[in-house]
C-alpha positions as CSV (number, residue, x, y, z in Angstrom):
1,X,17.7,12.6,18.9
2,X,15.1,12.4,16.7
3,X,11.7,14.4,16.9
4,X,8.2,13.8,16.1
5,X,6.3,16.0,13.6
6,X,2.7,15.1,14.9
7,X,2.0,19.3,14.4
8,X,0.3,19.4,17.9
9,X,-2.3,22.0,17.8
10,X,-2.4,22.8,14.1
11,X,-5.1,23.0,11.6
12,X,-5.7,19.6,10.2
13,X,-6.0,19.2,6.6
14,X,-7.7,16.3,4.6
15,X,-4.4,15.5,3.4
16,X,-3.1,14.9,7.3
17,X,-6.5,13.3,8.2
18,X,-5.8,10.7,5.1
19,X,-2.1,9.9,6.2
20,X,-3.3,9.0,9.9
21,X,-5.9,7.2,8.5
22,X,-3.5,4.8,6.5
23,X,-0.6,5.0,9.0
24,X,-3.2,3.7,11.2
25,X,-5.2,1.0,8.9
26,X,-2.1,-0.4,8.4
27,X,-1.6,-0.8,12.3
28,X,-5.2,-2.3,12.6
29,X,-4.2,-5.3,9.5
30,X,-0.9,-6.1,11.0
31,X,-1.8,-5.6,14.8
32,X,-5.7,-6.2,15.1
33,X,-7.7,-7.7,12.3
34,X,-7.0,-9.6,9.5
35,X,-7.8,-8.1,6.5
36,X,-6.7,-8.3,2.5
37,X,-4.9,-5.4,0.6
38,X,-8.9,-4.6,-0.6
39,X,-10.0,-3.3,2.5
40,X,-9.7,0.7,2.8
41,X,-9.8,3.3,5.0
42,X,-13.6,3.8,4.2
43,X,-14.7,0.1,4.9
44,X,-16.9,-1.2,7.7
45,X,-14.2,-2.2,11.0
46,X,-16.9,-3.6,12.6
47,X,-18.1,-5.9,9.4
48,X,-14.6,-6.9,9.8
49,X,-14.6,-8.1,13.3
50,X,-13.8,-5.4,15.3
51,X,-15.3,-5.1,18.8
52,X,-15.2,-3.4,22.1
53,X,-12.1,-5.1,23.2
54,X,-10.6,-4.2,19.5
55,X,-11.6,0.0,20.3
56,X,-9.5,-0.5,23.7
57,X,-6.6,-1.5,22.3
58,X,-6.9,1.1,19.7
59,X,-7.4,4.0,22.0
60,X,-4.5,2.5,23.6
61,X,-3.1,2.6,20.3
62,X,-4.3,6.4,19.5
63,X,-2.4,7.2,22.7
64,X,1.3,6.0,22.3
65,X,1.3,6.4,18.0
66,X,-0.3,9.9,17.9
67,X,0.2,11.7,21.3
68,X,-3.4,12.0,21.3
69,X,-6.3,11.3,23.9
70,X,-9.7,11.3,22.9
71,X,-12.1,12.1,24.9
72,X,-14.8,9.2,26.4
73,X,-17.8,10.9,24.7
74,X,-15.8,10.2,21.6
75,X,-15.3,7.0,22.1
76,X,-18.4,5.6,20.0
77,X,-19.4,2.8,17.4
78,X,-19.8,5.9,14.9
79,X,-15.9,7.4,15.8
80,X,-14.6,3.7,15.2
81,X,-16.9,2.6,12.5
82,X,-13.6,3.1,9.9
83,X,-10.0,4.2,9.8
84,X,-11.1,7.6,8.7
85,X,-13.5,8.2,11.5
86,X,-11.3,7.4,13.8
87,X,-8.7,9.7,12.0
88,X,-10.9,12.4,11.8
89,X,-11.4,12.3,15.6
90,X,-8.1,12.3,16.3
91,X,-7.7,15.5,14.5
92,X,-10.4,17.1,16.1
93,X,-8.6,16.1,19.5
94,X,-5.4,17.4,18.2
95,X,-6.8,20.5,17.6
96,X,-8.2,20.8,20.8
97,X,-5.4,20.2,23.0
């Protein structure tokens, strides 16, 4: 049986806010957007195309791949604007619960 090492509860670090931040850009190209190899974790979702039926799917998302629910007064243009926002608030929800 295998386990997963999400770290519940722990201290983030910028190192673990970068890896969800890819793990989950990577998710967004192949699941919700198109987008080239040129587009980071830093670049503009909504430029891209992403709107509010996008962020619903990715809270969806943010649920079942991280074990994590953010709370609704996180659940902004500013929290989704990129994949590290969005990383960064799942963090802080991490280290809430």
């Amino acid at each position: 049986m295998s386990q997963r090492s999400d770290n519940i509860g722990a201290v983030p670090t910028d190192n673990d806010t970068m890896q969800v931040a890819t793990r989950l850009l990577g998710r967004i190209r192949s699941e919700l957007l198109e987008l080239d190899g040129t587009f980071g974790v830093d670049s503009d979702l909504f430029a891209a195309g992403l709107d509010s039926m996008a962020i619903m799917q990715l809270v969806l998302m943010l649920e079942d791949e991280f074990n994590v629910k953010l709370p609704d007064c996180s659940i902004t243009r500013t929290t989704f604007a990129t994949a590290r926002q969005i990383a960064e608030a799942v963090a802080t929800a991490r280290a809430q619960s």
